[in-house]
C-alpha positions in Angstrom: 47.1 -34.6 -52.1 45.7 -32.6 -55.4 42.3 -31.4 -55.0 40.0 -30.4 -57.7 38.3 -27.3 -58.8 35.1 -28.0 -57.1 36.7 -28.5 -53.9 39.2 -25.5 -53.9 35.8 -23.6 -54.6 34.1 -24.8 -51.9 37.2 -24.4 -49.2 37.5 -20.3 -50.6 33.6 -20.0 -49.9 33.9 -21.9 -46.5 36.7 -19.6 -45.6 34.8 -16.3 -46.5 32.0 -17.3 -44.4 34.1 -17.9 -41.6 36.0 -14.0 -42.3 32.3 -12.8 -42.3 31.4 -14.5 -39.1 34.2 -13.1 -37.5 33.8 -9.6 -39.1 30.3 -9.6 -38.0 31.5 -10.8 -34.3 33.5 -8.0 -34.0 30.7 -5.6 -34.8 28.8 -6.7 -32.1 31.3 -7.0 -29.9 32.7 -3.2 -30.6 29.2 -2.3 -31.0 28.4 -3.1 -27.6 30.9 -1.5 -26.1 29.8 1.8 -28.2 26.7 2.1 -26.7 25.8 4.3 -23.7 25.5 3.6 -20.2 21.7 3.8 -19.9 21.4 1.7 -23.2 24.0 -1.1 -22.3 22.1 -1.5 -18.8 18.8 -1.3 -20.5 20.2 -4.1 -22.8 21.5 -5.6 -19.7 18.5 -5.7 -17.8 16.6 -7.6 -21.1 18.8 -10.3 -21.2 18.9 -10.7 -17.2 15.1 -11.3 -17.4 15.6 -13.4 -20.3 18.8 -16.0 -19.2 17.7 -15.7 -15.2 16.0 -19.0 -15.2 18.4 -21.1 -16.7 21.1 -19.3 -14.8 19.6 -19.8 -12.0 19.4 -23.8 -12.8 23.6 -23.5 -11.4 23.9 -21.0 -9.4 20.5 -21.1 -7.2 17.3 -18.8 -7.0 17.4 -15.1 -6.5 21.2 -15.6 -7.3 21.4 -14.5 -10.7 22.5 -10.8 -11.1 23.3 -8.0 -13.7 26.8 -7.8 -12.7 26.7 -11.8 -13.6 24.7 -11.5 -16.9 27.0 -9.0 -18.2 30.3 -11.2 -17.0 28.9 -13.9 -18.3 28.2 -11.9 -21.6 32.1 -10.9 -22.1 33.1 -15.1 -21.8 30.3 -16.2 -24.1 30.7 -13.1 -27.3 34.6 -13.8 -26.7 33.7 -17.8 -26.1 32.2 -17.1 -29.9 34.7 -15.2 -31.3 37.5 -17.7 -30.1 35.7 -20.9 -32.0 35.3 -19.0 -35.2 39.0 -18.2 -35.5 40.3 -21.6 -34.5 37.3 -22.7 -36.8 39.0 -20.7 -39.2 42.3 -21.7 -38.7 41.1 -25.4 -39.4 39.4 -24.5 -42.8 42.6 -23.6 -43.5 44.3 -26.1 -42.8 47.0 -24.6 -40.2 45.5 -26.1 -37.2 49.1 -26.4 -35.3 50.6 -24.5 -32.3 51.3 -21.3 -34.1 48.2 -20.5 -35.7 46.3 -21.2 -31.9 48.9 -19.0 -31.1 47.7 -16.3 -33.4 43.8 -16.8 -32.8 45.1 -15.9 -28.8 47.1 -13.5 -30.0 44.2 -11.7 -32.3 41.7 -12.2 -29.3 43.6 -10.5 -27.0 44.1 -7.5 -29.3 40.3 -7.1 -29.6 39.9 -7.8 -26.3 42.1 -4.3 -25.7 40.8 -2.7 -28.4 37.6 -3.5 -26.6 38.1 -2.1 -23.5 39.5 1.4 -25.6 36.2 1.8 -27.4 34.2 1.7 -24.0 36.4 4.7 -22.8 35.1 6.2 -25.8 31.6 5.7 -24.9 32.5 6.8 -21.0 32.0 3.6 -19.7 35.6 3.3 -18.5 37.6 -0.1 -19.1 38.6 -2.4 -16.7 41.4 -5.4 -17.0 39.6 -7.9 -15.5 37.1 -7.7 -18.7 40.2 -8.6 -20.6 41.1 -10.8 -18.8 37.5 -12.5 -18.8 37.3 -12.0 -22.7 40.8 -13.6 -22.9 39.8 -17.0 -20.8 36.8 -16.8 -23.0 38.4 -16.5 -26.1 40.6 -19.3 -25.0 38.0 -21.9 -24.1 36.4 -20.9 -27.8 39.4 -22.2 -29.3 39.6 -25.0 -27.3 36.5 -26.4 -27.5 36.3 -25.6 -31.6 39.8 -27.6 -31.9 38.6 -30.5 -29.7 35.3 -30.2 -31.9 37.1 -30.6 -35.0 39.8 -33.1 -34.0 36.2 -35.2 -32.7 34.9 -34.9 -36.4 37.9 -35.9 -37.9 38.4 -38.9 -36.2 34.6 -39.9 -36.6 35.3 -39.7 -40.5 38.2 -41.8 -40.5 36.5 -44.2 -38.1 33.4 -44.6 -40.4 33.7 -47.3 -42.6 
């Protein structure tokens, strides 16, 4: 199928937005783990005071803790991360088995790289973050490739 100019425009600018969102997702996510001790926990804190009431909503009252918050924190950022590649993979156009392979791939580097930088910062590392940031990463791409697959088959449905 030829496409025209127009259209090959708008897929290049699509597909830059998506390499900035992931750039930029990185830089949080390496910028986090830059930080001190005292400053991550202070962040830490914040957000426990902030997400505590809807987290509370599954796991019951008084149950929510910073241990939680910040495990929660790894699969969500990674959760992020994980959709914008696949989303990325889709714009284009190389949704099949070895590009989800390379999005897993590429999340499990960062995810490494991740736990690296936080040595840096004397926070230590620990596997089971990359292993968190992995299933994270992982349900990311998922969900975005069930997401698309949804649209798709709601335009060709639509009369």
């Amino acid at each position: 199928m030829r496409t025209n100019h127009a259209e090959d425009k708008k897929r290049r600018l699509t597909l830059v937005i998506y390499a900035v969102l992931i750039g930029a997702a990185l830089a949080f996510i390496w910028g986090n783990s830059l930080e001190s001790i005292p400053v991550s926990r202070e962040k830490s804190l914040g957000i426990l005071k902030l997400v505590s009431p809807l987290i509370e909503l599954f796991v019951g009252k008084g149950n929510v803790t910073d241990h939680l918050v910040r495990k929660l924190a790894h699969f969500c950022e990674y959760g992020f991360l994980g959709a914008l590649l696949a989303s990325f993979a889709v714009a284009r156009r190389r949704a099949k088995l070895q590009s989800v392979a390379n999005c897993l791939s590429f999340s499990l580097a960062v995810a490494v790289a991740d736990e690296a930088i936080q040595i840096l910062s004397n926070r230590g590392s620990q596997v089971s973050d990359v292993l968190l940031d992995f299933a994270g990463a992982a349900f990311g791409i998922m969900v975005a490739l069930l997401a698309w697959r949804l649209i798709g088959k709601a335009r060709n449905e639509t009369p």
